[in-house]
C-alpha positions as CSV (number, residue, x, y, z in Angstrom):
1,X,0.0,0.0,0.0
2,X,1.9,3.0,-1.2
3,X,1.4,6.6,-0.3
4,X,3.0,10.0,-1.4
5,X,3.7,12.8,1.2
6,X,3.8,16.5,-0.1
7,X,3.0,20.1,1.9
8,X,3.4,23.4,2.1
9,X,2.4,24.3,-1.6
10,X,2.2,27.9,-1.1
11,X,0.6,28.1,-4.4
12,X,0.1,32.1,-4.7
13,X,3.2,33.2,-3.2
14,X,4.3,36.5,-4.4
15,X,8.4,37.7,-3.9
16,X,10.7,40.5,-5.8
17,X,9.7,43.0,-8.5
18,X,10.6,40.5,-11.4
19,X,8.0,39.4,-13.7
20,X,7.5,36.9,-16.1
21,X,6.7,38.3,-20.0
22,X,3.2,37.5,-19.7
23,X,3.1,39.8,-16.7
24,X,2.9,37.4,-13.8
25,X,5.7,37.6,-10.7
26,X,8.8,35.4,-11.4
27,X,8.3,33.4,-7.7
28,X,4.7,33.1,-8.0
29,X,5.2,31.7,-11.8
30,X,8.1,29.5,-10.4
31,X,5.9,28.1,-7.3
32,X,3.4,27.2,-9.7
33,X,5.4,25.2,-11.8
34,X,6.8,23.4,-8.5
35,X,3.3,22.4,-8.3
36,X,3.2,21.1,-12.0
37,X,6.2,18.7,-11.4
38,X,4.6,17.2,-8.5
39,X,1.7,16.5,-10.2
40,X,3.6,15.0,-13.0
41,X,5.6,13.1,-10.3
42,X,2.9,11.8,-8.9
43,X,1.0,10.4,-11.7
44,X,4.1,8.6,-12.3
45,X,4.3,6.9,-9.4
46,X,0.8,5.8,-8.8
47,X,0.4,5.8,-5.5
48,X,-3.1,4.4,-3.7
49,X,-3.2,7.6,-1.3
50,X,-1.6,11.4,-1.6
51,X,-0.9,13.2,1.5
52,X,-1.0,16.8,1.3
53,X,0.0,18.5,4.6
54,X,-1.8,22.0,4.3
55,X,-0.6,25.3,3.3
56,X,-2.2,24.4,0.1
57,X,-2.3,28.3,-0.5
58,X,-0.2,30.8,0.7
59,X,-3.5,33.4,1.5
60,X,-6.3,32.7,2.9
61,X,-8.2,34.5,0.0
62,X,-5.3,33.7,-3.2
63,X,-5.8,35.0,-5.9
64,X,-7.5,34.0,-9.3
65,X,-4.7,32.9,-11.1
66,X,-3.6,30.8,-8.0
67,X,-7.1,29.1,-7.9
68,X,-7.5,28.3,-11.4
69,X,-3.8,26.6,-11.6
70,X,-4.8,24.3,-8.7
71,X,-7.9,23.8,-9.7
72,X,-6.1,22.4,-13.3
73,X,-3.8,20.4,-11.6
74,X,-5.5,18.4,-9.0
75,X,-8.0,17.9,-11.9
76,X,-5.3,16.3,-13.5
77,X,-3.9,14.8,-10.8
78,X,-7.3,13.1,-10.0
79,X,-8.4,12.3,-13.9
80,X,-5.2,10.4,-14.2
81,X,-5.2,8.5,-10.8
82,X,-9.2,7.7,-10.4
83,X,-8.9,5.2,-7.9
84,X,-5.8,7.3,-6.0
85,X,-7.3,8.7,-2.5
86,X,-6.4,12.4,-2.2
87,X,-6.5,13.7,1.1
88,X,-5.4,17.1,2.5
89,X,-5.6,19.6,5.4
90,X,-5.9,23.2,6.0
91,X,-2.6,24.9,7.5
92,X,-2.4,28.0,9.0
93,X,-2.1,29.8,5.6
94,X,-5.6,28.0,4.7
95,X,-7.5,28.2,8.0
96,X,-9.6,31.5,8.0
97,X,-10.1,33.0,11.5
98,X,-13.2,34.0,10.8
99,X,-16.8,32.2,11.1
100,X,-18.1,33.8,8.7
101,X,-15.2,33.0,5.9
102,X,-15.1,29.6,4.2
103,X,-11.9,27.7,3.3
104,X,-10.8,27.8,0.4
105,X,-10.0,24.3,0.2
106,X,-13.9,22.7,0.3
107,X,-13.4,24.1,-3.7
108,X,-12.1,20.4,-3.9
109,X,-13.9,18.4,-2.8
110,X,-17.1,19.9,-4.3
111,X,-15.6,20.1,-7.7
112,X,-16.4,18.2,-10.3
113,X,-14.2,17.1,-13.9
114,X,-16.2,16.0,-17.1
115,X,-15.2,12.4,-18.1
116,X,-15.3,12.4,-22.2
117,X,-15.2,9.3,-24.6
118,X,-13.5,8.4,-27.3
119,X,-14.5,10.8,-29.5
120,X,-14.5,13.5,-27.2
121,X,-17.9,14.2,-26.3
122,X,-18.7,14.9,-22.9
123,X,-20.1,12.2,-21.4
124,X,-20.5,12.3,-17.3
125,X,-19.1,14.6,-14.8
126,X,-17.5,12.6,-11.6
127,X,-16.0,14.3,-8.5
128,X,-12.4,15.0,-8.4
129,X,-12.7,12.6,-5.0
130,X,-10.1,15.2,-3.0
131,X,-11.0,14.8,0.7
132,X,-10.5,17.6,2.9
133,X,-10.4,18.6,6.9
134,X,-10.2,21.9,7.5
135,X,-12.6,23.0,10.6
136,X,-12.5,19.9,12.7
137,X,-10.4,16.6,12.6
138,X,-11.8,13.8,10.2
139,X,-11.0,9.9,10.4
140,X,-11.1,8.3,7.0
141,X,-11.8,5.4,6.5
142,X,-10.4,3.0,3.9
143,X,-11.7,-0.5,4.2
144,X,-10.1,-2.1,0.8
145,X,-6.4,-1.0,2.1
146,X,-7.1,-1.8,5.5
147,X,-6.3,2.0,6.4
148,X,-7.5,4.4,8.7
149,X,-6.3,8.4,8.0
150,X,-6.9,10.6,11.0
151,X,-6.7,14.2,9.4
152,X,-6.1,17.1,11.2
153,X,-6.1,21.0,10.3
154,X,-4.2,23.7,12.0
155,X,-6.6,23.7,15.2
156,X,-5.6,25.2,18.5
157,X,-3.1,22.7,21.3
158,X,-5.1,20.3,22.7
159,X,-8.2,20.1,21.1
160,X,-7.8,17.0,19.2
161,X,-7.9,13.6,20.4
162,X,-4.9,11.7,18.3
163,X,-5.6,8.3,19.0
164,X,-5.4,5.7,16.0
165,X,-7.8,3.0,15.3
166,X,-7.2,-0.6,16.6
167,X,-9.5,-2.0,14.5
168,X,-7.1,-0.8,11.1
169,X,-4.4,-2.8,9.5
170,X,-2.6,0.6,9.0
171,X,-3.0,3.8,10.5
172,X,-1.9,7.2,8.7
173,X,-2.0,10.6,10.6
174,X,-1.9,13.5,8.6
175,X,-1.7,17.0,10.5
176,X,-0.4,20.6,10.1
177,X,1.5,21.9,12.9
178,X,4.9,22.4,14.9
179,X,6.0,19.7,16.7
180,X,7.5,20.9,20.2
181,X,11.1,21.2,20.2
182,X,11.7,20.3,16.9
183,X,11.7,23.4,15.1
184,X,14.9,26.2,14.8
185,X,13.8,29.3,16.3
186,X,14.4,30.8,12.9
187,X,10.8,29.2,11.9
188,X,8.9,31.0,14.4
189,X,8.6,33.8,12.3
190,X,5.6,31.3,11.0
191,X,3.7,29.9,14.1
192,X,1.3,27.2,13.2
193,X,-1.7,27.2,16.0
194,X,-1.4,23.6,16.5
195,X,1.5,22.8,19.1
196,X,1.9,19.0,19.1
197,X,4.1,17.1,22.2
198,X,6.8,15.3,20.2
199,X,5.5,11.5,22.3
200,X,1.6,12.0,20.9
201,X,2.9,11.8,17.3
202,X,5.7,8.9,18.2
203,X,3.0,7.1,20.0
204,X,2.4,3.2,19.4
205,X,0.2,3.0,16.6
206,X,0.9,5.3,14.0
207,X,2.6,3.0,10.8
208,X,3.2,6.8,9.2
209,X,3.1,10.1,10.5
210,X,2.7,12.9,7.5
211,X,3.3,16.7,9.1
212,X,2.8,19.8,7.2
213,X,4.0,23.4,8.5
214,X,8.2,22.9,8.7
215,X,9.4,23.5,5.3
216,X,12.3,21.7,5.5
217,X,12.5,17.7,5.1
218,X,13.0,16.3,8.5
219,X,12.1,13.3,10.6
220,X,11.1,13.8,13.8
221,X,10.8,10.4,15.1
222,X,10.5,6.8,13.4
223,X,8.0,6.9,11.0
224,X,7.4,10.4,11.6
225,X,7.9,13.4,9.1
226,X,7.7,16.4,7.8
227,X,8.3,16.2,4.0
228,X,9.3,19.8,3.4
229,X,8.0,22.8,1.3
230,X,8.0,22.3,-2.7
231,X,9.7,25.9,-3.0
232,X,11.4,28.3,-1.1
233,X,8.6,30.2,0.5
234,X,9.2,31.4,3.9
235,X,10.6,34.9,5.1
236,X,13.9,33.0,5.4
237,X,15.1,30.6,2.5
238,X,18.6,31.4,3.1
239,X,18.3,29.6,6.7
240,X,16.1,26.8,4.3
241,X,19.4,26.6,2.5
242,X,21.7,26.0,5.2
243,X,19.6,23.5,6.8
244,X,19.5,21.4,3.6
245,X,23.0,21.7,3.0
246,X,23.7,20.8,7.0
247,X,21.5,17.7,6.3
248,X,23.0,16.6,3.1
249,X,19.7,17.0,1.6
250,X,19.5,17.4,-2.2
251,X,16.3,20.0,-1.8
252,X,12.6,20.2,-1.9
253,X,10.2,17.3,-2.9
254,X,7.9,15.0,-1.4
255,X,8.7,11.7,0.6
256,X,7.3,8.0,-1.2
257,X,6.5,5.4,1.5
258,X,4.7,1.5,1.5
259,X,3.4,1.0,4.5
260,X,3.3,-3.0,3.5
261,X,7.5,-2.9,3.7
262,X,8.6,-3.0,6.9
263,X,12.3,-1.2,6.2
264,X,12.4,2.5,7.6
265,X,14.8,4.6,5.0
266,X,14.6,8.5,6.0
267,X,16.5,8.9,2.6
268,X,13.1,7.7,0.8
269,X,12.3,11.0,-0.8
């Protein structure tokens, strides 16, 4: 049973004064094709479920243009791989603090894609089948792979019970948030609201741990990670740099596990 964890997309991100010719910033253009590779990268893989980690968006209201490029991509993403399980969270980029605004993210999992035959006539429309938690935790259940997902959004310390299922063959949390004590203090430029006790991931129970917020690839405990950014996003990618070079780490991208294998390799990326 193979999964694919990504985060911190940060699709929207604006930086510099540079532009592209058709007008567009140079960093916003570049994030986006980040994005495009993934996708790309995934549908070459194949994998049964896709992690995403939150920070889907780098504003809680992006713009058009960033909208519209998700949109196409997951629409790809989920056209190509129909029986793939796509499942993200909201970070703190994506969680409104507001009532009264919605998240962004539900555009997902409402959506739709037309499925045309041969000739290309439209024939149906399906769902583009991307799950999403962004309010409250959600436990997903997947029967056929014997796995249980516990997803959680950026929600305040405490309020979430992260407990996995005894009755799965595999359990998967997927969460956005700092663990304690694992993060440089150059990172709290970016607090996330969930503060997560380093032994309530690492727990007994957990066969994979997927964390979103840290944009740097790190693992926090066995079978416990955060997979990194896709771009250099933050206030500080110098100190992103540094890090990555300290670790020997070759850059942004996403980490590939199977949960069936039983060999732990933190250099699976």
């Amino acid at each position: 049973m193979r999964l694919v964890h990504l985060s911190d997309l940060h699709l929207g991100f604006r930086q510099f004064q540079r532009q592209t010719p058709a007008g567009i910033n140079q960093r916003e253009a570049d994030v986006a094709a980040s994005f495009t590779r993934a996708v790309d990268r995934l549908i070459a893989i194949a994998p049964d479920v896709i992690l995403i980690g939150g920070d889907v968006f780098h504003t809680v209201r992006p713009t058009n243009t960033a909208i519209l490029h998700a949109f196409r991509q997951f629409s790809r993403l989920t056209e190509s791989l129909p029986d793939a399980h796509v499942v993200m969270v909201a970070g703190n980029h994506d969680m409104p603090r507001s009532t009264e605004t919605m998240c962004i993210l539900r555009l997902f999992e409402q959506a739709t894609w037309t499925d045309r035959d041969a000739e290309g006539n439209d024939v149906s429309e399906r769902p583009l089948g991307i799950l999403v938690a962004d309010r409250e935790p959600r436990r997903i259940a997947l029967p056929h792979l014997g796995l249980s997902i516990l997803a959680v959004p950026d929600l305040p310390p405490g309020t979430v019970d992260l407990t996995p299922d005894p009755t799965a063959r595999f359990n998967v949390l997927l969460m956005h948030g700092e663990v304690q004590g694992v993060l440089p203090p150059a990172a709290a430029a970016d607090r996330a609201t969930m503060q997560i006790p380093v032994e309530e991931v690492a727990r007994e129970g957990w066969d994979f741990v997927a964390l979103g917020h840290y944009h740097v690839y790190k693992r926090v405990a066995e079978h416990v990670f955060y997979s990194g950014s896709l771009e250099y996003t933050s206030s500080n990618p110098w100190g992103e740099l540094a890090e990555e070079k300290a670790g020997k780490l070759p850059g942004k991208g996403m980490i590939e596990r199977d949960l069936t294998l039983l060999l732990v390799m933190p250099e699976d990326r």
